[in-house]
N, C-alpha and C positions, 0 to 999 in steps of 0.2 A: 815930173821926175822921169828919165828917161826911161832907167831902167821897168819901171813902175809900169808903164806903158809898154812893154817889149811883153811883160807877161799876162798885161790885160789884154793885150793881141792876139796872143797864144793861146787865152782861155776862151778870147769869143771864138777863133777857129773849133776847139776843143770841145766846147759845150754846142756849137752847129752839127757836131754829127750826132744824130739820136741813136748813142749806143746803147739802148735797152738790154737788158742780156739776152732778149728772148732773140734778139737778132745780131745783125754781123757787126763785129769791128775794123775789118779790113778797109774803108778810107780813112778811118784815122790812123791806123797804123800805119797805111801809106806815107798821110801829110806826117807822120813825127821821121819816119824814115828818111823823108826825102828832105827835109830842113836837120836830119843829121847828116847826112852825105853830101848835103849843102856845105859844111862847116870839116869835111874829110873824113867824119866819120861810118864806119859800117857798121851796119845792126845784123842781126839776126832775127828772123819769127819763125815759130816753133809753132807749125799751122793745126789747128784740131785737121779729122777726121774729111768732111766737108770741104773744108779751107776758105770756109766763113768767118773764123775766127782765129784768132792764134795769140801768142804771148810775143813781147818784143824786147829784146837783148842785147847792150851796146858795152863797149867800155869804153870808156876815157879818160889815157894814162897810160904808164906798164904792166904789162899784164903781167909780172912776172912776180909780182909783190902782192900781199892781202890788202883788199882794198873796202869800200863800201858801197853798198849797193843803195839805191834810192828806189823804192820801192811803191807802185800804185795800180788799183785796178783800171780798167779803163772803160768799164760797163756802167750803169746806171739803172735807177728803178724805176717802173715805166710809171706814166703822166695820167695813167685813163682813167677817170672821174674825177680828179683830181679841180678845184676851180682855180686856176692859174689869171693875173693880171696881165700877161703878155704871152709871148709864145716862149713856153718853157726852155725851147733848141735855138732863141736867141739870144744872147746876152745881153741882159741891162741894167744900165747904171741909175744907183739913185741915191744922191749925197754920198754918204761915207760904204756904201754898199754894191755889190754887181750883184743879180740875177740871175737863175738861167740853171733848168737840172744838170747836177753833177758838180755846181759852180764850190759846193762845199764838198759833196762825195763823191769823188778824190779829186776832179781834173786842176781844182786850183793848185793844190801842191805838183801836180804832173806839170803845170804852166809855168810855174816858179823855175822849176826843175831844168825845164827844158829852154828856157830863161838866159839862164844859166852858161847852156854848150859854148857860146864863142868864149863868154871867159875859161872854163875849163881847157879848151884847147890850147889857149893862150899859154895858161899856167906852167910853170915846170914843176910839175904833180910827182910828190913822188911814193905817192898809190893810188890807184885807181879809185875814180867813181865810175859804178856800174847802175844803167839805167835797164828797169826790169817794171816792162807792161804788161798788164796779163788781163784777162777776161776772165765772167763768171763770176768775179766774186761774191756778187749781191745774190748767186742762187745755192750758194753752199763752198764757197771758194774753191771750183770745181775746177776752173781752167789754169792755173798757175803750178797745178801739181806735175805739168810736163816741164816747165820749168827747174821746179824743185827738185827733181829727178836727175835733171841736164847736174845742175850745181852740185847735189851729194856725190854724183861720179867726177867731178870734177879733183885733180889730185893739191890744187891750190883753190881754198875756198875763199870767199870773203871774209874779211874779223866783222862785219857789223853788216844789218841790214835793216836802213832805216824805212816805218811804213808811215806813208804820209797822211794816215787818214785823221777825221778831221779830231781834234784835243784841244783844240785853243789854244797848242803851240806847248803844252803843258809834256812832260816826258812820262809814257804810262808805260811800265814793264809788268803788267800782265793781264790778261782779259782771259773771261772764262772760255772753255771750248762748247759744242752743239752737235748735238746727234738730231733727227726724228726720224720716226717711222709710219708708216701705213702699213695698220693692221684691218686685215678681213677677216670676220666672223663669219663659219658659214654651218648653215643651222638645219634644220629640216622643217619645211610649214607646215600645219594644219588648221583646219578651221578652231578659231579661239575655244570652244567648247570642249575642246577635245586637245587642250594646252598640254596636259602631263603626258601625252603620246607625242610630242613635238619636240627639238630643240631651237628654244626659242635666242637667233642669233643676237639678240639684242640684252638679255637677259645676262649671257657669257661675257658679251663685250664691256657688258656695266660693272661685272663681277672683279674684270680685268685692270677695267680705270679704275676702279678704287685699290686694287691693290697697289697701281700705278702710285696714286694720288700720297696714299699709307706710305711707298718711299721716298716722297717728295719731303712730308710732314716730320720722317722722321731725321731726316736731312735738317731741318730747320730745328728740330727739336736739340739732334743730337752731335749736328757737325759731321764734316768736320767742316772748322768755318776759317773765313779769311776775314780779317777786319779791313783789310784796304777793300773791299769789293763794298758800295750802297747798299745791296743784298748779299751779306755776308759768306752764304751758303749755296749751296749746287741746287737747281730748279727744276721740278718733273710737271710739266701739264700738258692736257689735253686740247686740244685745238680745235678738231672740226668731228662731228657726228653725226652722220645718215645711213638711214634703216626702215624696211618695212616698206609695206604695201597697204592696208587698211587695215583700220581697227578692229577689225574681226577674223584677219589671219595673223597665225603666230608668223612672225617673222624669218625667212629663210637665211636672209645677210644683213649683216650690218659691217660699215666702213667706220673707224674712225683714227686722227693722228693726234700724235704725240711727240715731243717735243723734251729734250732737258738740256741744259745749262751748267754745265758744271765745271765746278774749281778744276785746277790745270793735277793736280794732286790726284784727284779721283781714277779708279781703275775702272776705266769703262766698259771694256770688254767681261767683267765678270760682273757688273751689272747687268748689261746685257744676256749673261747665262743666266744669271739671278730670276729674269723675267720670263725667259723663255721654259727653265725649268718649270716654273708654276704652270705655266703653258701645258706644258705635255705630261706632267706628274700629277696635274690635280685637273685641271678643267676640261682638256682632250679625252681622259677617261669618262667623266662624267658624262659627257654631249654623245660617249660613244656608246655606252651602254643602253640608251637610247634608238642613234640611230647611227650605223656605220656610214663611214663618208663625210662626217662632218668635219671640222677643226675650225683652226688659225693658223693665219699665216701672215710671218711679216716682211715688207716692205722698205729697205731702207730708203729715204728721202734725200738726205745731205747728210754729211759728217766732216770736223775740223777740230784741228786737236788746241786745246788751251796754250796759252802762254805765259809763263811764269819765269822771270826773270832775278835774279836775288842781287837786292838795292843796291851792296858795295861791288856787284860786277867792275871793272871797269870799263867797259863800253858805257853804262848806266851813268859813271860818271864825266867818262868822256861828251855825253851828250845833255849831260845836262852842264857843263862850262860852256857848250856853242850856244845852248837857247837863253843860257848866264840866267838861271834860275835853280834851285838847291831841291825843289817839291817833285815829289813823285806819286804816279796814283796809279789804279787796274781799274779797267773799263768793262761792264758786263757784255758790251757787244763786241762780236767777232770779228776777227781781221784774217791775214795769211801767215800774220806772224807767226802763228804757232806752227803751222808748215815749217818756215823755212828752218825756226829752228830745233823741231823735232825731229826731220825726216831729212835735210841737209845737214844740220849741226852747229847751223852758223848762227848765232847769239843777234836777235831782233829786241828792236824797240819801236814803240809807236808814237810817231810826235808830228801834227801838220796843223795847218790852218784852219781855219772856220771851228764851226759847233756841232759837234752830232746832232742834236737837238735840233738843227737845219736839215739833217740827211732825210731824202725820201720823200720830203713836206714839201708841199705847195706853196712856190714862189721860194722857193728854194733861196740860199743867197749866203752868200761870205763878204766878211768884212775888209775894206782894202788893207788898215794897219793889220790885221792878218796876215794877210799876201806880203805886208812888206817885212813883217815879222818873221818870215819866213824863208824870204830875199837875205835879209840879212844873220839867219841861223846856216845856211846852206852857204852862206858867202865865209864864215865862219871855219866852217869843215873843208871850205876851199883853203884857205890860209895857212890852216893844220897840216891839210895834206901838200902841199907844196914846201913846207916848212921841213915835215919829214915825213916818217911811214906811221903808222898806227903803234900803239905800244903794249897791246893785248888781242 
């Protein structure tokens, strides 16, 4: 199948460059640039800082109508220990499957996509598809917020912005959001015999995580819950823990993070007072009366806000007549969706190929009826929009 082959071309280019997030994206943003400029179209990147990385932004169509954007990161999670059958940054085929990190998280819907451009060009489109690449998002969906920014000031936004990450093609309008932090406990030592003259950092931090842990429990106990989520309810835990110096000195610090999960409903920010009060009302006293100089201090790691979509939207149902399946579900892991449409305004859905359940895993891999599952839901939205404009 011709087409079939156009995007298994584009996905072994795509999965060749090792976009780890810890490093650059700048030649694959090149090679997608310049096989858009190939076809007349101009993109846009929207460079970080360095100009190692950037986000990348095209339209094709009129720009003067609300249109849809196609939406994928273009980073990946790194390979190291990982025991891989071939080389993870080459694409490989085996039976009804290809290989190759990223091949499911995202680049294969990005290949599909990009697949795509000669027909979009073609078309007499009468809305746009907007193609939007962005970095980072495997470390807190950190790099697409210059995008999202660009878009809210934008005075004609998109009606829809599809995320193509991976669902089995399934239409999921909502996924919970993700805060963590690092917190340091800092304590005063002394030799163990002489404990109750000390504040022991590790003592305060434990004090801490349980009362962490207490508003995880009570989350589960008492909601508020979502029945479309596997875990119904918003998630608080701890992650990683190190402290001390030997067993016979009271411990001066301790590190550890934290982590929560929560439904798109929850007000985060006054959780987050919730905990810091405790902080400074109850256990900052304590360690101080002791010994001045001590506390906690936190950290933030990453943050991304939820997505919550309500079923009879019509985007919700716009998108489920292209993939021509009626089921919809919310996914516990995180996307950008909840950016775009929080902090742009612009109403996201999450729907691409492959299996999460593949993302991140060793010998990574998507299925080809996937890819063409997905060839023919985006050839779908081409139809639509050449047909006419969006209708919400």
């Amino acid at each position: 199948m011709e087409v079939g082959r156009n995007h298994l071309d584009i996905l072994q280019k795509l999965v060749g460059f090792p976009t780890v997030s810890r490093d650059s994206n700048r030649e694959l943003l090149e090679y997608v640039s310049d096989w858009l400029s190939r076809h007349g179209i101009r993109s846009e990147i929207l460079w970080n800082e360095d100009q190692r990385k950037g986000n990348l932004w095209a339209t094709i169509g009129p720009p003067d109508r609300p249109g849809v954007i196609l939406s994928g990161h273009t980073d990946v999670v790194p390979v190291d220990g990982q025991a891989w059958s071939s080389d993870p940054f080459t694409l490989r085929g085996s039976g009804e499957r290809v290989y190759g990190r990223g091949s499911a998280d995202m680049k294969g819907f990005i290949a599909v996509a990009l697949a795509l451009v000669p027909e979009l060009v073609r078309r007499r489109l009468q809305a746009p598809v907007h193609l939007a690449f962005s970095y980072d998002e495997e470390v807190g969906c950190l790099g697409v917020r210059s995008l999202v920014s660009k878009l809210a000031d934008m005075p004609l936004k998109p009606a829809l912005c599809l995320i193509g990450e991976p669902t089995s093609m399934q239409v999921v309008i909502g996924h919970k959001g993700g805060r963590s932090y690092r917190v340091r406990v800092t304590g005063s030592p002394a030799h163990s015999s002489l404990a109750p003259r000390a504040v022991n950092a590790i003592d305060y931090a434990a004090e801490l995580i349980l009362f962490l842990r207490d508003i995880g429990l009570s989350w589960e106990r008492e909601g508020p819950k979502d029945a479309d989520y596997d875990v119904p309810h918003s998630t608080l835990s701890t992650g990683l823990i190190q402290g001390g110096s030997a067993i016979n000195i009271i411990p001066e610090s301790c590190e550890f993070v934290f982590e929560f999960r929560h439904l798109a409903s929850l007000d985060v920010d006054a959780l987050v007072r919730w905990v810091e009060e405790f902080v400074r009302g109850e256990l900052e006293p304590k360690m101080r009366r002791i010994k001045s100089g001590t506390g906690i201090a936190f950290t933030p790691i990453y943050e991304y806000p939820g997505l919550d979509m309500e079923p009879e939207h019509p985007a919700v149902t716009f998108v489920k007549q292209l993939v021509e399946r009626n089921d919809h579900g919310k996914v516990a892991f995180g996307t950008e969706g909840g950016l775009f449409k929080s902090r742009a305004g612009i109403p996201a859905i999450v729907c691409g190929p492959g299996s999460i359940a593949q993302a991140h895993q060793p010998d990574e891999y998507v299925e080809l009826g996937q890819l063409e599952a997905c060839d023919r839901f985006l050839r779908r939205l081409v139809d639509r929009l050449e047909s006419g404009g969006l209708e919400f």
